[in-house]
VEXDREN-2710 file (C-alpha; in Angstrom, 1 decimal):
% VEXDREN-2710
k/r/px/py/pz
1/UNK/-33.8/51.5/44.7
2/UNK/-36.0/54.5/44.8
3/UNK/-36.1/56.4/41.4
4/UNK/-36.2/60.3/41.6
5/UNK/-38.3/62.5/39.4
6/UNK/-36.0/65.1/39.3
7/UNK/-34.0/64.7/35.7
8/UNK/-30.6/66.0/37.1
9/UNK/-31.0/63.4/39.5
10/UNK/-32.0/60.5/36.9
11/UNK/-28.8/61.1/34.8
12/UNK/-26.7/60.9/37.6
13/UNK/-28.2/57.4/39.1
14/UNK/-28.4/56.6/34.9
15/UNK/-24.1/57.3/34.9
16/UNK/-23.6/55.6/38.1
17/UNK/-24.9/52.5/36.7
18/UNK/-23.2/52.4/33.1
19/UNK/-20.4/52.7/35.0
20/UNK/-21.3/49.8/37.3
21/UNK/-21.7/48.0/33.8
22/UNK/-18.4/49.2/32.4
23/UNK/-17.0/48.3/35.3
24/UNK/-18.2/44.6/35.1
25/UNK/-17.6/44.0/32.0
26/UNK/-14.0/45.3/32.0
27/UNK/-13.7/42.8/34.5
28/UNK/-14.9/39.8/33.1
29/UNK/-12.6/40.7/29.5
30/UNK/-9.7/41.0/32.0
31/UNK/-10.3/37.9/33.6
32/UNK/-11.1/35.8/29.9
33/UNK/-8.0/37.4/29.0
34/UNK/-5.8/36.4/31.7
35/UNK/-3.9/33.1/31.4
36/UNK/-2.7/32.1/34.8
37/UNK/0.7/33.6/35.5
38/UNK/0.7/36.0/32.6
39/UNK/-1.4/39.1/33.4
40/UNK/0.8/40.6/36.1
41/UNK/3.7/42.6/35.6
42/UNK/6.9/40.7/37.1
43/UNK/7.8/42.2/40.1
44/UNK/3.9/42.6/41.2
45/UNK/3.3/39.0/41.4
46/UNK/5.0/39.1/45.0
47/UNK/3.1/41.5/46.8
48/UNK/3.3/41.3/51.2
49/UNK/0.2/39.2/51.8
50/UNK/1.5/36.6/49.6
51/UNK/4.5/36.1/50.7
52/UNK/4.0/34.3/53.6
53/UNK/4.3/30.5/54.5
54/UNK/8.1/29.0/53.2
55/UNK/9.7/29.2/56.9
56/UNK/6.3/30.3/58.6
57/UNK/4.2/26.7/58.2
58/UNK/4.8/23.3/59.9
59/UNK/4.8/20.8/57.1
60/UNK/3.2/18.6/59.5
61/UNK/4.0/15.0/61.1
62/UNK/5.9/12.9/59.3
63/UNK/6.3/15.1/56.5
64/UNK/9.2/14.8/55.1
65/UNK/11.0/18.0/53.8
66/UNK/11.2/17.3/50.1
67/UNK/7.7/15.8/49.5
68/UNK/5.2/16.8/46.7
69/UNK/3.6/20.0/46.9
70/UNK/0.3/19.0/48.2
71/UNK/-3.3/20.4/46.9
72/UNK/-2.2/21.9/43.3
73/UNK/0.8/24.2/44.5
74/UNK/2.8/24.1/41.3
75/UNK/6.5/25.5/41.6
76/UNK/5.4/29.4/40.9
77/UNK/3.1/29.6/43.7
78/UNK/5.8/27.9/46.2
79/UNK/8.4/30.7/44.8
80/UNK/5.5/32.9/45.4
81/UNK/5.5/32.2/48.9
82/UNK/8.9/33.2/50.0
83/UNK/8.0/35.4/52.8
84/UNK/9.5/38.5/53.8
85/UNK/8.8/38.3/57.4
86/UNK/9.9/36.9/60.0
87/UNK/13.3/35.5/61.6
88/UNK/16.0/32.6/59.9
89/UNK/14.7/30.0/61.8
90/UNK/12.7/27.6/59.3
91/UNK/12.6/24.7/61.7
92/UNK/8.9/24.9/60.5
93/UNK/8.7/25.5/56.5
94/UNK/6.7/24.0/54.0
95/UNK/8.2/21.3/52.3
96/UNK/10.7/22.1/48.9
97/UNK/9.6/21.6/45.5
98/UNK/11.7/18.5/44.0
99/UNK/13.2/19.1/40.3
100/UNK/14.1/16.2/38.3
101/UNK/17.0/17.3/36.3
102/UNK/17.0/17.6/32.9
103/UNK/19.0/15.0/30.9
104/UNK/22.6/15.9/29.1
105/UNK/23.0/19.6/28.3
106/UNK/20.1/22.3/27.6
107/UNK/22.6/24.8/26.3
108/UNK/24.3/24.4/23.1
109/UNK/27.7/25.0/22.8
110/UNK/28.7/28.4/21.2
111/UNK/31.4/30.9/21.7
112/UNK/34.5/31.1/22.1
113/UNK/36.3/31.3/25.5
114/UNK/38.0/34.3/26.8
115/UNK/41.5/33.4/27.3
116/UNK/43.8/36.8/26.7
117/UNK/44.5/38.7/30.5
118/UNK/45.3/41.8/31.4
119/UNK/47.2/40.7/34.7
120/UNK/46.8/37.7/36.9
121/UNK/44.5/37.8/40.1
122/UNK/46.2/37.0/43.8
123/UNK/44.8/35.9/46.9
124/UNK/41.5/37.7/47.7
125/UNK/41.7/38.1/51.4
126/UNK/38.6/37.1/52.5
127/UNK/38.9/37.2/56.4
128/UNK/37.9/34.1/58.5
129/UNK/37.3/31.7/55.3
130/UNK/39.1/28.9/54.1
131/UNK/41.0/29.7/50.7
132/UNK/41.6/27.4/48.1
133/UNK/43.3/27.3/45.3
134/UNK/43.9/25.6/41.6
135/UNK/45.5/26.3/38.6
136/UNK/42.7/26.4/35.3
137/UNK/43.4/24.3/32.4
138/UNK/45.0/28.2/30.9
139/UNK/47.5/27.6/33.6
140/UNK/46.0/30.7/35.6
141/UNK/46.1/30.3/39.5
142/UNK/42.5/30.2/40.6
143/UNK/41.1/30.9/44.2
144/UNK/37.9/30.6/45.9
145/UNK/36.4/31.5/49.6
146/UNK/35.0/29.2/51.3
147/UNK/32.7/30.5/54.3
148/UNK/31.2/28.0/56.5
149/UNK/28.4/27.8/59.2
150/UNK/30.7/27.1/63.2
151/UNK/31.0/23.3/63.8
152/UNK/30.1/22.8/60.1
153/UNK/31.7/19.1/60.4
154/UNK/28.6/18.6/62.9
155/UNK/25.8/20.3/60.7
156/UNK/26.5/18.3/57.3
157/UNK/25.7/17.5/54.8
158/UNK/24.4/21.6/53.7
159/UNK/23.4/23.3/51.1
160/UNK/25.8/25.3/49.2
161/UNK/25.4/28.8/47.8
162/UNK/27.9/29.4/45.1
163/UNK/28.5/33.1/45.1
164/UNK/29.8/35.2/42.1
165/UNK/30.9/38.8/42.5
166/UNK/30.1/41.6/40.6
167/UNK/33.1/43.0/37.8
168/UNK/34.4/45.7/40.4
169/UNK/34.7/43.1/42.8
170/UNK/36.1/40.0/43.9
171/UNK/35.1/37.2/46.3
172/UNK/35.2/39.4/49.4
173/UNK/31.8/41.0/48.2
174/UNK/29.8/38.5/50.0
175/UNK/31.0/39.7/53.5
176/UNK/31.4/43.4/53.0
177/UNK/28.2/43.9/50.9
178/UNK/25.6/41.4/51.8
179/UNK/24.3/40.5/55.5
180/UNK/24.4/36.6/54.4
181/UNK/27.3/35.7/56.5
182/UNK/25.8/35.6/59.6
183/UNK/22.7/34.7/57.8
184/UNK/25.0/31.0/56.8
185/UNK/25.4/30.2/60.3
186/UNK/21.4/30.5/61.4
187/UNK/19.5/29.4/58.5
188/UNK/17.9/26.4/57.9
189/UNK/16.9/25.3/54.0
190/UNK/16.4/21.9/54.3
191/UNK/13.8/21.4/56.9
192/UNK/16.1/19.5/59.4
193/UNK/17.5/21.1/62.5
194/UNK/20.1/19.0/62.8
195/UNK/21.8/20.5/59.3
196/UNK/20.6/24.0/60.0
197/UNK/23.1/26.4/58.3
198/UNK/24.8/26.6/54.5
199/UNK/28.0/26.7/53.2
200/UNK/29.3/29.7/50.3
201/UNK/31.5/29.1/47.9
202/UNK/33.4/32.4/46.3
203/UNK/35.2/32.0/43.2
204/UNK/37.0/34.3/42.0
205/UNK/37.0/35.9/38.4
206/UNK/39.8/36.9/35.8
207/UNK/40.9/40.6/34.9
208/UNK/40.2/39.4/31.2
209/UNK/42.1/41.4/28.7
210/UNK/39.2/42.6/26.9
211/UNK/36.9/44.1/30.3
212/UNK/37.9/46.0/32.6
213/UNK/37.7/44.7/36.3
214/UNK/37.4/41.1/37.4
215/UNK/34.6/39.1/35.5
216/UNK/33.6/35.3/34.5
217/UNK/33.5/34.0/30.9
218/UNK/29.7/33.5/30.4
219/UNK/30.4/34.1/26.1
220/UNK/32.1/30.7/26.1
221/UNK/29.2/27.9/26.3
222/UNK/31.5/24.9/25.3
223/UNK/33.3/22.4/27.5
224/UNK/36.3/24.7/27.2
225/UNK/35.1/27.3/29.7
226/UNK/37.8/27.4/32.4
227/UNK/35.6/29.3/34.6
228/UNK/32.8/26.8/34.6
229/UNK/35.6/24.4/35.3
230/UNK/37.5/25.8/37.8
231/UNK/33.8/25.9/40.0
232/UNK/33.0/22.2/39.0
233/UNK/36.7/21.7/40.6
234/UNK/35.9/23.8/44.1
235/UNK/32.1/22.6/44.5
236/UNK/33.8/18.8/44.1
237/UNK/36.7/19.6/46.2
238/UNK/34.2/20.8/48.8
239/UNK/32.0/17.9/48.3
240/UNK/34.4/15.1/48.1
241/UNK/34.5/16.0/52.3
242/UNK/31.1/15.1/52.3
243/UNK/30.1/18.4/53.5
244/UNK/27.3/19.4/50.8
245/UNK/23.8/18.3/50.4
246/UNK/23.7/17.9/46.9
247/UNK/20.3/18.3/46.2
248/UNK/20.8/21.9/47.5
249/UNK/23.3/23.6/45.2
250/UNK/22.0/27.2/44.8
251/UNK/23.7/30.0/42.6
252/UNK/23.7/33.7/43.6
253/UNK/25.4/36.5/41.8
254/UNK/25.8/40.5/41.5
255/UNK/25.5/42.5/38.1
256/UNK/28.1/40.6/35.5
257/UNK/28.2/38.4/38.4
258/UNK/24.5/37.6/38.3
259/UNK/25.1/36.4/34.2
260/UNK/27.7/33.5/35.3
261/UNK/24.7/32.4/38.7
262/UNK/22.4/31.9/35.8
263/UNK/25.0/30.4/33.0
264/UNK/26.2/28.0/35.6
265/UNK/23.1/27.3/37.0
266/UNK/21.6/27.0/33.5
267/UNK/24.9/24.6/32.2
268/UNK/24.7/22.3/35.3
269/UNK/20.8/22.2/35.3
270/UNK/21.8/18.5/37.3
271/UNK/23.8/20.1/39.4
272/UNK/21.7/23.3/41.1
273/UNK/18.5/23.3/42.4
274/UNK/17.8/27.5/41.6
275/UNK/19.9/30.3/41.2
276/UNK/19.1/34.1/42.4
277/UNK/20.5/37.5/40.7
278/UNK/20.6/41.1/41.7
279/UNK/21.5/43.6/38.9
280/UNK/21.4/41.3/35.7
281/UNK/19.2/41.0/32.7
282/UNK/19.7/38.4/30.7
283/UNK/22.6/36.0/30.1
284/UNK/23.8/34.8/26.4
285/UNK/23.3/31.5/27.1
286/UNK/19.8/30.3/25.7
287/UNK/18.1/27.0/26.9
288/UNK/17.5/24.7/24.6
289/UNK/15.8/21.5/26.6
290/UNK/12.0/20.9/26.4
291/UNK/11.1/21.5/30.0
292/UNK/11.5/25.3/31.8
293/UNK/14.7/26.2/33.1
294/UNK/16.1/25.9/36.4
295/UNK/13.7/28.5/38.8
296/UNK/15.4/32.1/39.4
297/UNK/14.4/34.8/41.7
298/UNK/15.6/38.5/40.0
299/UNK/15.9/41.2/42.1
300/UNK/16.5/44.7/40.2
301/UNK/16.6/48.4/40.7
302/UNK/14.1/51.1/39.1
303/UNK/16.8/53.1/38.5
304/UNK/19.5/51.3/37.1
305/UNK/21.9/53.0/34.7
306/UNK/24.3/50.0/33.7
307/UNK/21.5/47.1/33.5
308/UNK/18.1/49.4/32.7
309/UNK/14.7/48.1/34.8
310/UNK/13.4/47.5/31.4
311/UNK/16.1/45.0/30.5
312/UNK/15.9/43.1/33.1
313/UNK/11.8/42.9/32.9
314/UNK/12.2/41.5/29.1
315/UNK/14.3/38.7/30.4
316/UNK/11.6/38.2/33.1
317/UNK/9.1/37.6/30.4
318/UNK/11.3/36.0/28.1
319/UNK/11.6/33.3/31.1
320/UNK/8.0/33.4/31.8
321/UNK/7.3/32.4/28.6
322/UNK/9.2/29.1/29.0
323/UNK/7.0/28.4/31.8
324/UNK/9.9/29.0/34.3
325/UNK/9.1/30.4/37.6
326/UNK/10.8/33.7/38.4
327/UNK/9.6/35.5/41.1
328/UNK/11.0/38.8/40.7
329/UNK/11.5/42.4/43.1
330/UNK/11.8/45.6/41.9
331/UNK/13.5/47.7/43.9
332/UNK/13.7/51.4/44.5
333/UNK/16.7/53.6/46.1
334/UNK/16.9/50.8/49.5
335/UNK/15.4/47.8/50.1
336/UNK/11.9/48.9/49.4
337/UNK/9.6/47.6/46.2
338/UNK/8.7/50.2/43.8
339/UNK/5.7/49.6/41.3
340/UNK/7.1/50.9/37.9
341/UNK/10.9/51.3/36.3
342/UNK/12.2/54.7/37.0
343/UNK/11.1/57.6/34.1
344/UNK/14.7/58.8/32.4
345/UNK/14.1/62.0/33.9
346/UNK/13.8/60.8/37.1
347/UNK/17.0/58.6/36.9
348/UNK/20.2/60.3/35.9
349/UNK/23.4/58.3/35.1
350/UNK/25.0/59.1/38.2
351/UNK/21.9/57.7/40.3
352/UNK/21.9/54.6/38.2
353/UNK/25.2/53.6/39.3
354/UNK/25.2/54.5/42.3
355/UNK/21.7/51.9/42.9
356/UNK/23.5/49.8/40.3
357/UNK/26.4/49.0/43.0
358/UNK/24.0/49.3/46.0
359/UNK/23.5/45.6/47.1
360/UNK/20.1/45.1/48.6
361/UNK/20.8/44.7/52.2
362/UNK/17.6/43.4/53.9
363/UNK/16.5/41.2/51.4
364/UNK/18.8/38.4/52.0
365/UNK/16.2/36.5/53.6
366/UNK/13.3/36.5/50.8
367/UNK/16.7/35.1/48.8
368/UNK/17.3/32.5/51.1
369/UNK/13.2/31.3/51.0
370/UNK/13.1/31.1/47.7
371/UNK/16.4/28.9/47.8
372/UNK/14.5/26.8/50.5
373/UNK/11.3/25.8/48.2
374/UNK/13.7/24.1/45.7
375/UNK/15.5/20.9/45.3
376/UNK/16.9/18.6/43.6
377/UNK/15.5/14.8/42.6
378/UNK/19.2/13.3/43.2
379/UNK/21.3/10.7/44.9
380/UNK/23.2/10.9/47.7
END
């Protein structure tokens, strides 16, 4: 380093290198500081080069597609990996993470259940799926959709994807506003071509007396819950025709929608593998087991008038804090990420409902990855 006599020039090289210094040593606090999995905000931790590998790596000979994660991938970095790129097709994917499931319940029973209606639901008419029906223990008639892969008798057993509908909706949602139907037929989670494709399960909510539109009882945490019921009912209906892999039982679900993915997923921890919301902060139901619960991806709009960014990000931390992996994606106006929650100014109540309602089309498939890197440790 050659060392000039001129003094202008000696405070400038003697500024440079403090800031060299300041530099360093910034970074080695940030690094002592940083616990793994904690120093990131939540929806940075998937960033593009990352998010390669679920349906982009051959697992290998022999490799069967629910063994251990191999080399010290723990269950956030295979979440990590759920790749944006690239087509359905995961006849090559790395193999799932396994979940034991947790032992009796992990929520404890509070609330009571939502029983009063303002009208009784009919028939959604979801066109092209099978539509079942059963009356709850209230004496309600109760319906679900049931949209399955072509030649599904040949493709089982499949994963499931229980689908609940956001509050000014009903079970038609999933084919109007998401681009997962065709996505059902074409995707493989489990790793073998020869059960390529996943079945959906809609249920549909109650026009409770108490909310407007068509919601789930996610207050009620008790045995009592005729919602939670009336699923257990469809998802056994559907797999007393042996037609569901039961280590692959996924929840997905919009806004108010996206509180009853997690409470069921949460209440039947022994039951599904992950669950997946868009538009939801956190539920009321509060897990109560030792261990982390059941793995979640959020996905969430900056600008969000009816669930606010900065909801949703303090149920991401809450979660992180019990160790639970939750790869999360926040959105902007489409399907594109955007790196901080909208300023107030920037988002005007109008705008917030409008991205509030606006389904992310286009990020079906990072969904649908994430759902692929999870299973369950269950029987047959």
């Amino acid at each position: 380093m050659v060392i000039s006599n001129d003094p202008m020039e000696q405070r400038k090289t003697n500024h440079a290198l403090g800031a060299r210094k300041l530099r360093f040593a910034a970074l080695l606090a940030g690094v002592a500081a940083c616990a793994p999995q904690s120093c990131s905000p939540p929806s940075s931790e998937i960033e593009g080069d990352e998010l390669l590998g679920v349906f982009g790596r051959d697992g290998g000979p022999g490799q069967q597609p629910d063994a251990s994660v191999a080399g010290g991938r723990t269950e956030a970095d295979a979440g990590r990996t759920a790749s944006r790129s690239g087509g359905p097709d995961a006849g090559a994917r790395a193999p799932a993470v396994v979940r034991t499931p947790p032992e009796g319940s992990c929520v404890a029973p509070e609330g009571e259940p939502q029983r009063e209606l303002r009208r009784t639901l009919g028939r959604p008419p979801c066109r092209g799926a099978q539509i079942l029906e059963h009356q709850d223990a209230e004496g309600s008639p109760r319906y679900a959709c049931i949209f399955t892969p072509p030649g599904v008798e040949t493709r089982k057993p499949l994963p499931v994807v229980l689908f609940f509908h956001a509050e000014d909706d009903n079970p038609t949602g999933f084919d109007k506003r998401t681009g997962l139907r065709k996505l059902a037929s074409q995707t493989n989670l489990t790793g073998d071509p020869a059960h390529t494709g996943f079945i959906v399960i809609a249920p549909q909510g109650r026009a409770l007396k108490s909310k407007t539109g068509s919601h789930f009882d996610t207050g009620a945490l008790g045995p009592d819950n005729v919602d939670l019921a009336v699923v257990d009912h469809f998802l056994e209906q559907i797999s007393a025709r042996g037609l569901i892999d039961p280590r692959r039982v996924y929840t997905l679900g919009m806004s108010a929608g996206g509180h009853m993915a997690a409470t069921y997923a949460m209440m039947r921890a022994d039951r599904v593998a992950a669950f997946a919301t868009f538009a939801a902060d956190a539920p009321p139901a509060t897990w109560a087991c030792p261990g982390p619960p059941p793995p979640a991806m959020v996905l969430y709009r900056a600008c969000d008038t009816a669930v606010p960014c900065e909801s949703v990000e303090r149920w991401i931390r809450t979660r992180e804090s019990q160790s639970a992996e939750t790869p999360a994606l926040r959105l902007g106006e489409d399907r594109k990420e955007e790196p901080h929650c909208a300023l107030r100014k920037r988002c005007s109540e109008q705008k917030g409902m409008i991205h509030h309602n606006r389904w992310p089309k286009g990020r079906e498939q990072d969904i649908l990855r994430f759902f692929a890197s999870h299973a369950l440790a269950v029987q047959r």
